[in-house]
C-alpha positions in Angstrom: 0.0 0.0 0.0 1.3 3.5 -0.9 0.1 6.7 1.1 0.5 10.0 -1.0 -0.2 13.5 0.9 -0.9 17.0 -1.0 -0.7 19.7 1.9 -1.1 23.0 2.1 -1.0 25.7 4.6 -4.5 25.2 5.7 -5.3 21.2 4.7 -3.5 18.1 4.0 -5.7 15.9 1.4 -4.5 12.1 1.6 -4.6 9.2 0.0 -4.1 5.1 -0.4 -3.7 3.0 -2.8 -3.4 -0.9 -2.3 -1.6 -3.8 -4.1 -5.5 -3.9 -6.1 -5.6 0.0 -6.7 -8.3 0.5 -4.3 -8.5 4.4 -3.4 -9.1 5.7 0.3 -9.0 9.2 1.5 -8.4 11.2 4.6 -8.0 14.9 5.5 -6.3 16.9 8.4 -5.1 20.0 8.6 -2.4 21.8 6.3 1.2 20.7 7.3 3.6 23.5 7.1 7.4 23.0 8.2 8.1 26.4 7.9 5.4 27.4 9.9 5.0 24.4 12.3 7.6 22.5 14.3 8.4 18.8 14.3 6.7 18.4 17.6 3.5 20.3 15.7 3.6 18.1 12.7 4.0 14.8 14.7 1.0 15.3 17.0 -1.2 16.5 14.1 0.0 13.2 12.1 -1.1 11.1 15.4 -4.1 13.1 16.0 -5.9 13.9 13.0 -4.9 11.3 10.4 -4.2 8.0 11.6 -7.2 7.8 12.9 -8.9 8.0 9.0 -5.9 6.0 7.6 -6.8 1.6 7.2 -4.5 -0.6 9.5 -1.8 -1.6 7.2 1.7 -1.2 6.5 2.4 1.2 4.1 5.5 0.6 1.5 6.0 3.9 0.5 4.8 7.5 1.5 5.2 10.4 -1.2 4.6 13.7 0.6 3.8 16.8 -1.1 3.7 20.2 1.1 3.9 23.7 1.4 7.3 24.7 2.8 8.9 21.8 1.7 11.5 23.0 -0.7 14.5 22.9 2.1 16.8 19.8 2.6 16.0 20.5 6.4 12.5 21.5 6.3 12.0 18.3 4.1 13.9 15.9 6.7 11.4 17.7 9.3 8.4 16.1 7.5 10.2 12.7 6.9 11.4 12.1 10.4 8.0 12.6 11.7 6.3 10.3 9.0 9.0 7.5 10.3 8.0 7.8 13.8 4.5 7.0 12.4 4.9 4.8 10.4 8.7 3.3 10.8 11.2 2.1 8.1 9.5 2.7 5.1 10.2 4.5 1.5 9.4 7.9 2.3 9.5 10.8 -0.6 8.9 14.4 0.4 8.6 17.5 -2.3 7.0 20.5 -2.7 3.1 21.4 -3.3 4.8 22.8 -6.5 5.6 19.4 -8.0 1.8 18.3 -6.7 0.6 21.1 -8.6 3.3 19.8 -12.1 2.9 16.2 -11.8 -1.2 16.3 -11.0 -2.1 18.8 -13.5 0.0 18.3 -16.3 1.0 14.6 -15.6 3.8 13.9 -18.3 2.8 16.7 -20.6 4.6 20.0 -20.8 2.6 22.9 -19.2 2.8 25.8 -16.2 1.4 24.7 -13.1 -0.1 26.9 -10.4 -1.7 26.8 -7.0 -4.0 29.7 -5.8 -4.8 28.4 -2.4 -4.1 30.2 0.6 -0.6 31.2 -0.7 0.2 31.1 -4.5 3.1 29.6 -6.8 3.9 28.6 -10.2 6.0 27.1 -12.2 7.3 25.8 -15.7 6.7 21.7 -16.2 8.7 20.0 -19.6 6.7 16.9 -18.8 9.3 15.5 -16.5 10.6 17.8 -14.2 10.0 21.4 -13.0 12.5 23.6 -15.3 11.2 27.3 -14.5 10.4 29.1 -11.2 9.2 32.3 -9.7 9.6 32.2 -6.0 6.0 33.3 -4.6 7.8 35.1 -1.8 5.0 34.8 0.7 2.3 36.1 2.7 3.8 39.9 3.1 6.2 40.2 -0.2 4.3 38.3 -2.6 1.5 35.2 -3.0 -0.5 37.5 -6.0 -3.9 36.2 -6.4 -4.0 34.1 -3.2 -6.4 34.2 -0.3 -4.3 35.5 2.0 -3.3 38.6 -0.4 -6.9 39.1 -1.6 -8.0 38.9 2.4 -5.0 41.3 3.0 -5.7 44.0 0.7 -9.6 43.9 1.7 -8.5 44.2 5.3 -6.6 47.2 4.8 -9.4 48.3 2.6 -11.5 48.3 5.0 -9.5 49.5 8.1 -8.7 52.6 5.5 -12.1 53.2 4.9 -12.0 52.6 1.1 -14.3 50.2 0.3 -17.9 51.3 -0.9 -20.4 51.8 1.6 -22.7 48.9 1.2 -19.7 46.8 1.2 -18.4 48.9 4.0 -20.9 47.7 6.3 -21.6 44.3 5.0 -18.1 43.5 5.9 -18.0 45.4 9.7 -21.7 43.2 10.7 -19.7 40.0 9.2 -16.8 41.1 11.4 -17.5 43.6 14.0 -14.6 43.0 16.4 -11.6 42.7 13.5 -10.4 46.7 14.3 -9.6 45.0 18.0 -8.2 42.0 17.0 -6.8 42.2 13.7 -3.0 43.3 14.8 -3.1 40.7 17.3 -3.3 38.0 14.8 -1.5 39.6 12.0 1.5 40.1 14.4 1.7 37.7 17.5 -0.6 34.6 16.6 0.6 31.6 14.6 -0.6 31.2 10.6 -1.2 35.0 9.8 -1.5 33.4 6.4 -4.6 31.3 7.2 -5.9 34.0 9.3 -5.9 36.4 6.4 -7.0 33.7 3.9 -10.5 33.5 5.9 -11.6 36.9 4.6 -11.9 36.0 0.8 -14.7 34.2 1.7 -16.5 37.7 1.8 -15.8 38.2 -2.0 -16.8 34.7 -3.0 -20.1 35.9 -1.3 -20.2 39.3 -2.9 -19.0 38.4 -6.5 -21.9 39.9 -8.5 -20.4 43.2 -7.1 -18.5 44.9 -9.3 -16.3 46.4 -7.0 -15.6 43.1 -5.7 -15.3 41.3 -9.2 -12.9 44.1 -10.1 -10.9 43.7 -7.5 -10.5 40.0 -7.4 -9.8 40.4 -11.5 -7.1 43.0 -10.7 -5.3 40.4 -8.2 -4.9 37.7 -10.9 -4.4 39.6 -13.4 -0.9 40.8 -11.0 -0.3 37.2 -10.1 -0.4 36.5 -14.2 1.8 38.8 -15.5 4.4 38.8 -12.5 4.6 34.6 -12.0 3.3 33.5 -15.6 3.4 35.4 -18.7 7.4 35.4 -17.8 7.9 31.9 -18.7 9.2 30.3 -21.6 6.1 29.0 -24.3 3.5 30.8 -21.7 1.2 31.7 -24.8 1.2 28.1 -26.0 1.2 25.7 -23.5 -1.9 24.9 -20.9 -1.9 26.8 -17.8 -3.6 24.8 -15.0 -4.5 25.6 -11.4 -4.9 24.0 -8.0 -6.2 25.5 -5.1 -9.4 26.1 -3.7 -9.2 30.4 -4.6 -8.9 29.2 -8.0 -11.5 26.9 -7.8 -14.2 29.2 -6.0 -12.9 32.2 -8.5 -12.5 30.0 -11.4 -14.7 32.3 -13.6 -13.3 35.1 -13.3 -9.9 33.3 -13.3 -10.5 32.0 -16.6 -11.3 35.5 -17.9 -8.5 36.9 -16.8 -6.1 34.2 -18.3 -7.9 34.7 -21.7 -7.8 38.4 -21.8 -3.9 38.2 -20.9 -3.5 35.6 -24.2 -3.1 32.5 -22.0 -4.4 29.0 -22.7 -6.5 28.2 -19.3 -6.7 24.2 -18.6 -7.0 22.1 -15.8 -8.8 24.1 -12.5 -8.9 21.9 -9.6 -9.8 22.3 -6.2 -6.6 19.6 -5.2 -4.3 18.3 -7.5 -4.6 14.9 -5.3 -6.7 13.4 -7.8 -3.6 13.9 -10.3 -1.2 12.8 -8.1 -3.0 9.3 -7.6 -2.8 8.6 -10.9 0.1 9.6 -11.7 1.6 7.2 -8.8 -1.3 4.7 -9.3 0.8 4.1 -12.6 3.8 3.1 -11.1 5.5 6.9 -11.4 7.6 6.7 -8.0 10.0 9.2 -8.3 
C-alpha cells in the first residue's frame, strides 16, 4: 500500500492505494514546516490522520507540502512520518511538484496553486524547469487568499471600500479593528488568518467592485509569476487551489484576456497525483 499526501498551509488531502488499486481518503489540517515545528507536525499526524488512515503497512509515503522545498524542512516532514509509520520508502517535495505532476501529468505545461498562498512554475513533462519564487504572505503570493483577504482588510481599516460593502463586511466582522493586529502580528498562521476573509468576496462576486478587484489580483499574479515563462502563450496553464477553484470564472477571464491557454482548474491536485503514482511513477 502506498500513502500519498498534497498539503497545504491550511489542509493536507491524503490518500491510499493498495496492491489492487483501491482508493481511500483522509483529510487533516495543512502541514507546514516552515510554519510548524516537528513536535507540531507529529501530533497533528497522530491526531488527526491515523485515525482516518486503514490498518496496514504502508511501502511507501510520497509527501507533497507547502514549505517543503528545504533539505532540512523536508527531513522535518520525513522524520515525523517514520515515527508514524517506521522504516518505510518515504519521498517528500513540494506542493509545486503536486501542482506539475497532477495537473500536467507527463505533458509540458505551467502549473499553479492559488490556495491560501500562490506559486507557479514551468513543467517540460518531467521535471520542474522554470520558477518564480512566490515570496509569501507579506512580499508576494499575487492572487491568493491571503493577499486578496490582505488588501480587503486594509481596505477596509482605511475606509476605502464602498459603503454597502463597508458595512456588510463590519456586521460580518464587527470585532476585526480589536483583534486584527493581534493575529497579523503575535498569533501563529497569519497566512490562514488572512486567507478566511476572501470568503466575503466569493459571497459578494456579482459586485462589481468586488469582481474588479478580485480580476485585478490575478491579473498581477499572471503577469508577475506566468506570462514570464518560456512557451507561456502556448502551453496549458492549470491551477490548483481552492481560490482558483471558487474564483474560477473570473480566473479563466483573466487568463484569456492576458492571451493564456487556461486548462486544468482543480480544487486539489490529489486526484492527479494518484494517478500519476497509481501508474507506477515513483520518483
Amino acid at each position: 500500500m502506498i500513502l500519498i499526501a498534497d498539503s497545504g498551509s491550511t489542509k493536507t488531502d491524503w490518500r491510499t492505494i493498495d496492491d489492487k488499486g483501491n482508493i481511500e481518503q483522509a483529510k487533516c489540517a495543512g502541514i507546514n514546516p516552515f510554519y510548524q515545528s516537528a513536535e507540531e507536525i507529529l501530533k497533528e499526524l497522530k491526531d488527526n490522520l491515523l485515525p482516518q488512515l486503514p490498518v496496514k503497512t504502508m511501502e511507501a509515503i510520497y509527501f507533497y507540502g507547502a514549505g517543503c522545498n528545504k533539505a532540512s524542512k523536508n527531513l522535518m516532514v520525513e522524520n515525523a512520518l517514520k515515527s508514524i509509520f517506521g522504516k518505510v520508502t518515504i519521498s517528500v517535495n513540494s506542493d509545486l511538484l503536486a501542482a506539475a505532476r497532477g495537473l500536467c501529468n507527463q505533458d509540458p505545461g505551467i502549473a499553479c496553486i492559488l490556495g491560501t498562498g500562490s506559486n507557479s512554475c514551468y513543467f517540460n513533462g518531467a521535471e520542474i524547469t522554470h520558477h518564480i519564487p512566490p515570496w509569501g504572505t507579506w512580499l508576494g503570493d499575487e492572487g491568493s487568499g491571503s493577499r486578496l483577504g490582505r488588501e480587503l482588510v486594509i481596505l477596509y481599516l482605511n475606509q476605502e471600500l464602498p459603503e454597502h460593502l463597508y458595512k456588510a463586511f463590519e456586521k460580518r466582522y464587527p470585532d476585526l479593528r480589536e483583534t486584527v493586529l493581534d493575529h497579523v502580528y503575535r498569533k501563529p498562521y497569519p497566512n490562514r488568518y488572512l486567507g478566511q476573509f476572501s470568503r466575503f468576496l466569493f459571497h459578494h462576486l456579482k459586485d462589481p467592485f468586488v469582481f474588479d478587484f478580485v480580476y485585478r489580483n490575478f491579473q498581477k499574479f499572471l503577469e508577475r509569476k506566468v506570462l514570464k515563462y518560456p512557451d507561456a502563450m502556448l502551453v496549458p496553464v492549470h491551477f490548483s487551489g481552492s481560490v482558483g477553484f471558487y474564483f474560477n470564472t473570473i480566473l479563466r477571464k483573466t487568463a484569456k484576456d492576458l492571451g493564456l491557454k487556461p486548462g486544468k482548474i482543480v480544487e486539489s491536485p490529489i486526484a492527479g497525483l494518484t494517478l500519476y503514482h497509481g501508474g507506477q511513477n515513483t520518483l
